[in-house]
N, C-alpha and C positions, 0 to 999 in steps of 0.2 A: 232732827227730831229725836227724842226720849223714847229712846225703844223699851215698851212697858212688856216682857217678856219672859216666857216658862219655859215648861216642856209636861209631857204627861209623865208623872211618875205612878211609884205604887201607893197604893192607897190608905197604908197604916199610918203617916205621919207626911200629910204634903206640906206641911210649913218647913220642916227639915231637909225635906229634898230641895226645895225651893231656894232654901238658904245654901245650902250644897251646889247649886248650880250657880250663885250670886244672880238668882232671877227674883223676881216681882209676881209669881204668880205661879200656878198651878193646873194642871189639868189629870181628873183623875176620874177610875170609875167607882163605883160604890156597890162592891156586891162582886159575883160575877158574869163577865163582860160576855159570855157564851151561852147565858141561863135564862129562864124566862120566870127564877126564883125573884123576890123582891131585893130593892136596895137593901147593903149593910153597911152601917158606921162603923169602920175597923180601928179610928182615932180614940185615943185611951181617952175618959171621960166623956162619948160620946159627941152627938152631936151639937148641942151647945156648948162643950167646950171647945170646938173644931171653929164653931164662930166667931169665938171670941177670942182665942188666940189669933186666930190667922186676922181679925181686924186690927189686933196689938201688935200683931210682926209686919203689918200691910203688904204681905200677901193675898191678892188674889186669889179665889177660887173658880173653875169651871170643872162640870161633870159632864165628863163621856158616858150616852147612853151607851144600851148593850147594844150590841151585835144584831140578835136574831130581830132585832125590833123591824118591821115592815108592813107599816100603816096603811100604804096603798095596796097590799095585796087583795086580789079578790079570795081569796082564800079562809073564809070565816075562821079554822081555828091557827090562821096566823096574825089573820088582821086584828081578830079582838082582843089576842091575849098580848099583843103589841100595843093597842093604846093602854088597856089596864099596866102595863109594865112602864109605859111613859109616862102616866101619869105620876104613879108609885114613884117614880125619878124625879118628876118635877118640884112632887112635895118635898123630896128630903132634900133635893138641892137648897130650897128656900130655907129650909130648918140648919143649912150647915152654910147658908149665906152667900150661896153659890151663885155668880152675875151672868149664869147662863146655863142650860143644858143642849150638848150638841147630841144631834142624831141626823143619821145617814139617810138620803134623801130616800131607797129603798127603789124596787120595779119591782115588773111584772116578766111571766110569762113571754114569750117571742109569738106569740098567739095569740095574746090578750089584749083586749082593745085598753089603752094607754087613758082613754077619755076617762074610763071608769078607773081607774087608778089614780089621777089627779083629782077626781070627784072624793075618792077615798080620804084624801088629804084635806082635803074642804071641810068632809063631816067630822076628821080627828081633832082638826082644829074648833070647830063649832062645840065639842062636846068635851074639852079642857078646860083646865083651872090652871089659867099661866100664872103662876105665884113668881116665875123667875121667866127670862126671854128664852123661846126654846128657837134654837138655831140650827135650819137645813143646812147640812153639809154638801157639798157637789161630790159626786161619785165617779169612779174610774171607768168603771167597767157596763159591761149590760147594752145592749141596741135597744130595748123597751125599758131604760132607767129612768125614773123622775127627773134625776139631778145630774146628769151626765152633759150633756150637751144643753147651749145659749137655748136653743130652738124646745127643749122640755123644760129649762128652768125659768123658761118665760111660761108655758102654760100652768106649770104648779102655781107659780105667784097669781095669776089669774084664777085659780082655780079659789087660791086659799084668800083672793083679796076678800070674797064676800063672807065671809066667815068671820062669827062673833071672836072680838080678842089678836084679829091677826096683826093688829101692830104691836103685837107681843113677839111675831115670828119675825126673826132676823136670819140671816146667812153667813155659815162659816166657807171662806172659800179656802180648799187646800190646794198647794201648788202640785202635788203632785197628783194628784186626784186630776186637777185640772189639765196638765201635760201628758197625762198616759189617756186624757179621756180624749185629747185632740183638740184642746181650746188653746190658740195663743196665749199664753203669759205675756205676751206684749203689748194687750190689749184687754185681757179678760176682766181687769179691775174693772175699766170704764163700763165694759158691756153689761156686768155684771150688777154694779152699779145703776145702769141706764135700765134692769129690769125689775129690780128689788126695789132699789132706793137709797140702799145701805150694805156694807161687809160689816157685822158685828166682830167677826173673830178672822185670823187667817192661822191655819196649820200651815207650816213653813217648812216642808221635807224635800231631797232632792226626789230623783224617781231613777231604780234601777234598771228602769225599762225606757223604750224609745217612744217617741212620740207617737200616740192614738196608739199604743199597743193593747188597753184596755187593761193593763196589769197594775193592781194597787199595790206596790211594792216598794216602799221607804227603803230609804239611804240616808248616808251624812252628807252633806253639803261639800259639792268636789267631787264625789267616788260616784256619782248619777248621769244623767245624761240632757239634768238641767241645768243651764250655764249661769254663772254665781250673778253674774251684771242681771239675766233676766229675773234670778228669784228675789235678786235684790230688788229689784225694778219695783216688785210686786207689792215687797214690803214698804216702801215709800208710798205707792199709788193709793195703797189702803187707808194707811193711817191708822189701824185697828191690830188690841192687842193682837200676841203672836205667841200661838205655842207650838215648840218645837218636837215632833212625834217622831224623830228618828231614831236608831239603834246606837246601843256603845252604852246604858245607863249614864252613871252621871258623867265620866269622862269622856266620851261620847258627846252627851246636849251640851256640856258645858263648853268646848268646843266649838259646838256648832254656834250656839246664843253667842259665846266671846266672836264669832266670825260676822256673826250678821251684825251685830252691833258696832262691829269697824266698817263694814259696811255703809251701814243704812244712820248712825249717831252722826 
């Protein structure tokens, strides 16, 4: 297969990091990733000009939402100014031509009933304007996370199937996220698949931590404690681009991309 492949860079110029990695694509955030400020265009000539060069370079875009974003909390002033901040994301992804925005599937509380946090999900989805596919990430960590474990990403998808728009929601699976949350890699495609329907995107990082340790902790591909055959495995089973979130900047992803691509091509 044609490994169609990035990595997230910084966000002033993703067509030139992209080119710098000898990748096809991009993943970046828009704004800052710790804020609950709106998205910013940091590419010189804004955001029409970010669309149309990168459709002339055929680079790829995706945006990483922020961080604090957690739409299933029960927590009104975190759940609200979370969808208002997704939303703000989705639009300008659509405005800079972006074929997805990812965000973290988010929990609750170790006390909080779970039911009303997938319901949270339900309503965030009901009350968006998906101008681009926004894509649940599976998460590492948390014993009440949405996205953590087969057994919650099967209830969110249940949660959010009856909600206006949700074949607009796809699933990024990350390998590491996945092996520190405790799900085989050796299997997790199919199951994952057998509860969604589809992997839109896969984050392809090793994991510096051991299996189900609950620690989201990227590595380069080798120096982790995921073994190359299984993360390769992963990239195969998907079929779905791949961006690489590991450390080292460009000498670093570029590495990693040149490795999986001997891999997995």
């Amino acid at each position: 297969m044609a490994l169609h492949i990035g990595a997230h860079v910084d966000q002033e110029d993703p067509i030139a990091e992209a080119k710098a990695r000898g990748a096809s694509l991009s993943q970046l955030f828009l704004g800052d990733p710790q804020s609950y400020k709106g998205p910013v265009i940091r590419y010189a000539g804004g955001a029409a000009a970010l669309k149309a060069d990168a459709e002339a370079a055929g680079i790829d875009l995706y945006v990483h939402a922020p961080y604090p974003i957690n739409v299933a909390s029960l927590n009104n002033r975190i759940r609200i100014p979370g969808r208002k901040l997704l939303q703000q994301h989705l639009t300008a992804a659509a405005e800079i031509g972006a074929k997805g925005v990812i965000v973290h599937g988010g929990h609750l509380g170790a006390d909080e009933d779970a039911a009303k946090g997938f319901d949270n999900w339900r309503k965030c989805i009901d009350g968006l304007e998906l101008a681009v596919p926004l894509l649940i990430e599976n998460t590492a960590g948390g014993d009440n996370a949405m996205a953590r474990r087969l057994e919650a990403i099967a209830r969110l998808w249940d949660a959010i199937g009856s909600a206006a728009g949700s074949e607009h929601v796809g699933f990024c699976l990350d390998t590491c996220h996945a092996h520190a949350g405790g799900n085989d890699l050796g299997t997790v495609v199919d199951e994952v698949r057998a509860i969604t329907g589809r992997i839109d995107l896969v984050h392809a990082n090793d994991s510096r931590d051991e299996f189900d340790s609950g620690a989201d902790r990227h590595t380069n591909f080798g120096s982790g404690h995921i073994a190359g055959d299984a993360l390769a495995g992963v990239i195969r089973a998907a079929g779905a681009p791949v961006v690489c979130e590991t450390p080292g900047g460009v000498e670093g992803q570029t590495a990693d991309i040149a490795w999986l691509r001997a891999q997995v091509d």
